[in-house]
C-alpha positions as CSV (number, residue, x, y, z in Angstrom):
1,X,162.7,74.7,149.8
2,X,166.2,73.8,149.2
3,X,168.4,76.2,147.4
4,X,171.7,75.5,145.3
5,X,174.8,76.7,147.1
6,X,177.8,75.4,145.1
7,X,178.1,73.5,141.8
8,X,180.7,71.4,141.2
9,X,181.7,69.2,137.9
10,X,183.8,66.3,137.4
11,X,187.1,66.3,135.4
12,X,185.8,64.7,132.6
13,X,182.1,66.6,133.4
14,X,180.1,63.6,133.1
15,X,179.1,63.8,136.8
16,X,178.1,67.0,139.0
17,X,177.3,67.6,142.6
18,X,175.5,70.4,143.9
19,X,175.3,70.9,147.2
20,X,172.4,72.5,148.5
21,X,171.3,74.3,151.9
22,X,167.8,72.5,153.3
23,X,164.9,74.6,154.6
24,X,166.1,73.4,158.1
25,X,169.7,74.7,157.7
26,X,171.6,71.9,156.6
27,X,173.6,71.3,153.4
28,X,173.2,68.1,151.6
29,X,175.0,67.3,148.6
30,X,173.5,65.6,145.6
31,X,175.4,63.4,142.8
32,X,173.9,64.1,139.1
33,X,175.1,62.3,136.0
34,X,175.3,63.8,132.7
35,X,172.3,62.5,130.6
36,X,173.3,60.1,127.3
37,X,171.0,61.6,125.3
38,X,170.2,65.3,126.8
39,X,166.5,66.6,126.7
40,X,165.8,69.6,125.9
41,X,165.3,70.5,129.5
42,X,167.3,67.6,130.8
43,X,170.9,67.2,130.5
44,X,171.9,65.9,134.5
45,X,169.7,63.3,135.7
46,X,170.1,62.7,139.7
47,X,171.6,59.5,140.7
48,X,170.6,57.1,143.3
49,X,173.6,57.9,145.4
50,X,172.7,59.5,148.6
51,X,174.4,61.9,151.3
52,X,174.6,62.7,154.5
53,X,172.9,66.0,155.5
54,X,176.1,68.5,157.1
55,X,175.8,71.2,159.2
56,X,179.4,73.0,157.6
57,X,180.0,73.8,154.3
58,X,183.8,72.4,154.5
59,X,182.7,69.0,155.3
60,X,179.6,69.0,152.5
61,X,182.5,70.3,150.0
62,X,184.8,67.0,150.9
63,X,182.2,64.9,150.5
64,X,181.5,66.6,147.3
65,X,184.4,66.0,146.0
66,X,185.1,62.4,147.0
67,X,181.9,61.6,145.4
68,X,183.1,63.4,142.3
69,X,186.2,61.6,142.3
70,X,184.8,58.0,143.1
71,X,182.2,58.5,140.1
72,X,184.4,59.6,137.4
73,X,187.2,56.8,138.0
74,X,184.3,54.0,138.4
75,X,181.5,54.8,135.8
């Protein structure tokens, strides 16, 4: 089961990354996008945007970050 280590939101929080420690140890960071028209119970939706699994923190955070940056400027 993976649990939520770190949260993380875009400057203009339309996109959020979580990154998240795996049942075998590793972090891997997932990219969510804030939802159009939120649900009740759904406000990020995941997006198709994969990566990598890390075995430190400081490199999943980077990566984190990038992704953040990349997706705000380009969507």
């Amino acid at each position: 089961m993976a649990t939520i280590v770190e949260t993380m939101e875009s400057d203009g929080h339309r996109w959020k990354a979580e990154i998240v420690r795996r049942s075998d140890g590793l972090f891997q960071v997932l990219l969510l996008k804030r939802t159009e028209e939120p649900e009740p119970d759904k406000l990020w939706a995941p997006h198709k945007r994969a990566a990598a699994f890390f075995d430190d923190i400081a490199a999943a955070r980077r990566t984190a970050q990038e992704l953040l940056a990349t997706s705000e400027g380009g969507a």
